[in-house]
C-alpha positions as CSV (number, residue, x, y, z in Angstrom):
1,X,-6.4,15.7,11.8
2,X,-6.6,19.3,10.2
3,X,-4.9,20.6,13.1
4,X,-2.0,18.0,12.9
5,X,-1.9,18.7,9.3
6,X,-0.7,22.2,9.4
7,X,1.8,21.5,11.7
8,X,3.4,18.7,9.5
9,X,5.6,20.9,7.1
10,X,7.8,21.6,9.9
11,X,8.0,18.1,11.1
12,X,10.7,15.5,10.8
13,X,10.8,12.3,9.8
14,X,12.2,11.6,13.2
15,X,9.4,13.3,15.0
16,X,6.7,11.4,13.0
17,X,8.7,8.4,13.9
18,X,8.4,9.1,17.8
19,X,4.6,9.8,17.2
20,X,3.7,7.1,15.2
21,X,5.6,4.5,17.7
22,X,3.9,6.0,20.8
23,X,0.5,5.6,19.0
24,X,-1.6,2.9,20.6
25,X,-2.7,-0.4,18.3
26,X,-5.9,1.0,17.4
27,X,-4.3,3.8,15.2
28,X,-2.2,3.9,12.7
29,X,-0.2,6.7,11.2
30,X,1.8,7.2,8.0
31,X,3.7,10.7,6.6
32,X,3.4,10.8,2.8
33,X,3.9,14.1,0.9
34,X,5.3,15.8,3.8
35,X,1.4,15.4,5.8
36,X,0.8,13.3,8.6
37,X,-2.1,11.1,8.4
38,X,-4.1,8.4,10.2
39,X,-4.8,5.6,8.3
40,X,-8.6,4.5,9.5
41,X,-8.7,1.3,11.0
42,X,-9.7,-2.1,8.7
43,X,-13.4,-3.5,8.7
44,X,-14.4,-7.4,8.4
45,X,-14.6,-7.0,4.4
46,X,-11.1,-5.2,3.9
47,X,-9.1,-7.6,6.0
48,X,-10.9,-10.4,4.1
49,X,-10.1,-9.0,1.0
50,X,-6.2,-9.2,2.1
51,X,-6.2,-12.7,3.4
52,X,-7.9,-13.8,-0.2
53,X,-5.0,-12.2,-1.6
54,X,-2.4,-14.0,0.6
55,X,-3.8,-17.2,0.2
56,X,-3.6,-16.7,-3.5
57,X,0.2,-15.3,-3.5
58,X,1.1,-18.3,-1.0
59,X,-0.5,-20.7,-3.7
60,X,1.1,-19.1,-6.6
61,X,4.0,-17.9,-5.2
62,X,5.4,-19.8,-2.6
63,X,8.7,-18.2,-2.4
64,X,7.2,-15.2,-1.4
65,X,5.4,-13.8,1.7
66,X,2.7,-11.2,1.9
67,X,3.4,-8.8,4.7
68,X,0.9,-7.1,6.4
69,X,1.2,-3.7,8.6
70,X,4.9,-3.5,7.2
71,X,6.0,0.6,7.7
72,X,8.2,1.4,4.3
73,X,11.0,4.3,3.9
74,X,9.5,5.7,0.6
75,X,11.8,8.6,1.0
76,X,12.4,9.6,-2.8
77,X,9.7,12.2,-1.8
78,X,9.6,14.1,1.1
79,X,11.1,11.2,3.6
80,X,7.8,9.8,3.5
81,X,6.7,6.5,5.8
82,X,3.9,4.5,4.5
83,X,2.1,1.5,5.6
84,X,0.3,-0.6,2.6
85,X,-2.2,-2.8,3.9
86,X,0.0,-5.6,2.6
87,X,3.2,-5.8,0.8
88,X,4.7,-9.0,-1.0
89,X,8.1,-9.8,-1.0
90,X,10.9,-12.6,-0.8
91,X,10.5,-15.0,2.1
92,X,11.8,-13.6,5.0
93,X,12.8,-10.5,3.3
94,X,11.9,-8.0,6.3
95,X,13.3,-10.4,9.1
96,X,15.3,-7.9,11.1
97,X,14.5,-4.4,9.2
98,X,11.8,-2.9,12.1
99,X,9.2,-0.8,12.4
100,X,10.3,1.3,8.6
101,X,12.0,-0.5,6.3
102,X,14.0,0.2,2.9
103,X,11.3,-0.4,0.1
104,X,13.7,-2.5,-2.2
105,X,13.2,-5.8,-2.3
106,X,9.1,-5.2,-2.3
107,X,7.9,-6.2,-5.8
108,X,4.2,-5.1,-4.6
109,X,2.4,-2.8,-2.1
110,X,-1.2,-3.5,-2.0
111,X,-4.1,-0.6,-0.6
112,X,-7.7,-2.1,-0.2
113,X,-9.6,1.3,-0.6
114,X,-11.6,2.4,2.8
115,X,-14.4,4.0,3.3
116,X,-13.1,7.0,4.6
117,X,-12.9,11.2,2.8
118,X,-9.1,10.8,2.2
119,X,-9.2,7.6,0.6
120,X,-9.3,9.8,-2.5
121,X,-6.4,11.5,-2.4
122,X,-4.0,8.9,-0.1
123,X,-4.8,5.7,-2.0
124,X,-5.2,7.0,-5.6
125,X,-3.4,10.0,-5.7
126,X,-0.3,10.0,-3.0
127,X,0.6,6.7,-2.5
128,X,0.9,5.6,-6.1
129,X,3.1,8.5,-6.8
130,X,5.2,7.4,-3.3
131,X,5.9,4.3,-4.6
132,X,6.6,4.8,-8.0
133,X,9.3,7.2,-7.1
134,X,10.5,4.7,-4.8
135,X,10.9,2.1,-6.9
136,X,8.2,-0.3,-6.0
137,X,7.8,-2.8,-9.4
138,X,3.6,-3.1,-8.7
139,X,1.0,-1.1,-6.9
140,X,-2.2,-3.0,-7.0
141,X,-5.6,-0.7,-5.6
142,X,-8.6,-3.0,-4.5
143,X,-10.9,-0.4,-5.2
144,X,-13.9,-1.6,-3.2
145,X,-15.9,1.9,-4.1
146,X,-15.2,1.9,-7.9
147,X,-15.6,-2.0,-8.0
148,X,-11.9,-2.0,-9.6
149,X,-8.9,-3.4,-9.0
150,X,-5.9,-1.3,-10.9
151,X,-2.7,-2.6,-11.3
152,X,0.2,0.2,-11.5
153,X,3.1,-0.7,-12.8
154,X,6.5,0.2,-14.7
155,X,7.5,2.5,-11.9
156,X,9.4,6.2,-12.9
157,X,12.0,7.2,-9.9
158,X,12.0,10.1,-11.9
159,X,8.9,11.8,-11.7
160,X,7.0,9.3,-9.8
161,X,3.8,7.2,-10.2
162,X,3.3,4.8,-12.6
163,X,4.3,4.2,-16.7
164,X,1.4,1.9,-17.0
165,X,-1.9,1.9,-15.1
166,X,-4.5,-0.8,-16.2
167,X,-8.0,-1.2,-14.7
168,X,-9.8,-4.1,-14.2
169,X,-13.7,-4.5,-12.8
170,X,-14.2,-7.0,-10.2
171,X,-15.0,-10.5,-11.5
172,X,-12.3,-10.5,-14.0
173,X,-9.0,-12.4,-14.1
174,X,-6.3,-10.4,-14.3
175,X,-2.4,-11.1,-14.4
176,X,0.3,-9.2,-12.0
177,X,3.1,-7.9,-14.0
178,X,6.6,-9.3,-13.6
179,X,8.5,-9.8,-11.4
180,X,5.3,-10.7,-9.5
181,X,3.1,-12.7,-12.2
182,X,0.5,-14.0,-10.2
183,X,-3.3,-14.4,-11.9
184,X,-5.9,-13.3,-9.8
185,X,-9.7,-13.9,-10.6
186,X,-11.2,-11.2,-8.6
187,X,-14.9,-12.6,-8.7
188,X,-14.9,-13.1,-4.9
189,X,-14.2,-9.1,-4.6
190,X,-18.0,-8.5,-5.1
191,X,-18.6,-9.8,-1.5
192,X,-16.7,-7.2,-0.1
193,X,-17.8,-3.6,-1.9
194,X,-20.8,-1.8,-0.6
């Protein structure tokens, strides 16, 4: 990855897009802050972690579906491509959009942390200021190292990241701003940190 790394200031969005699309199903790459980088593939606990959440948005939420794998344009910085682990939006709202699509219309990305050395700077660092500067309402981080879920929200386009950033320890209830405004009682997320 080091190797691909230095290489990526001179790459376009359109040559990470020819990469990424040639990339067998086992790999999966994203471009945020003008780097290339390969998101590490999901174990038992974080892909149970995300269908917990979708079967809580579908019973809360039922207008809404929670995508999963769904590539996003968050080109406010850098032409950036990022793939959340899962991102809610209205029903059917992606129907038609491909591989990377437009970010509005998403009123939540989702990361479940991995236990990987750049889940650091990707997941609490890059991709919260990615999404705030594209607009994103809500970035929720399952934080399965920290034991922590933190909620992001009030995006600035501006500047990027977040206006408001609250954290919350696993096994407490905890209520997605609007326009999502789902309550989540994140007891169950024990199971699933080391």
């Amino acid at each position: 990855m080091t190797v691909m790394a230095e290489h990526t200031s001179q790459m376009s969005v359109d040559e990470f897009e020819t990469i990424a699309s040639a990339a067998p199903e086992t790999v999966t790459f994203e471009f945020i802050d003008g780097r290339i980088g390969v998101k590490p593939m999901t174990d038992g606990d974080h892909n149970s972690i995300v269908s917990w959440l979708a079967k809580r948005c579908m019973q809360m939420r039922p207008d809404l579906d929670l995508y999963q794998t769904q590539g996003l344009r968050v080109d406010a910085y850098r032409q950036s491509r990022a793939r959340p682990d899962a991102v809610l939006a209205p029903e059917a709202h992606f129907a038609g959009h491909g591989e990377w699509a437009d970010p509005d219309g998403a009123l939540l990305v989702v990361e479940v942390t991995s236990y990987d050395s750049d889940t650091d700077r990707r997941d609490r660092h890059e991709k919260p200021a990615a999404y705030g500067q594209a607009g994103i309402p809500v970035y929720l981080l399952i934080d399965r190292d920290a034991c922590t879920v933190t909620v992001h929200s009030r995006p600035d386009r501006r500047v990027g990241g977040y206006r408001d950033i609250r954290l919350t320890d696993f096994g407490e209830t905890l209520v997605l701003p609007d326009p999502v405004g789902i309550e989540l009682d994140t007891e169950i997320l024990k199971n699933y940190a080391r």
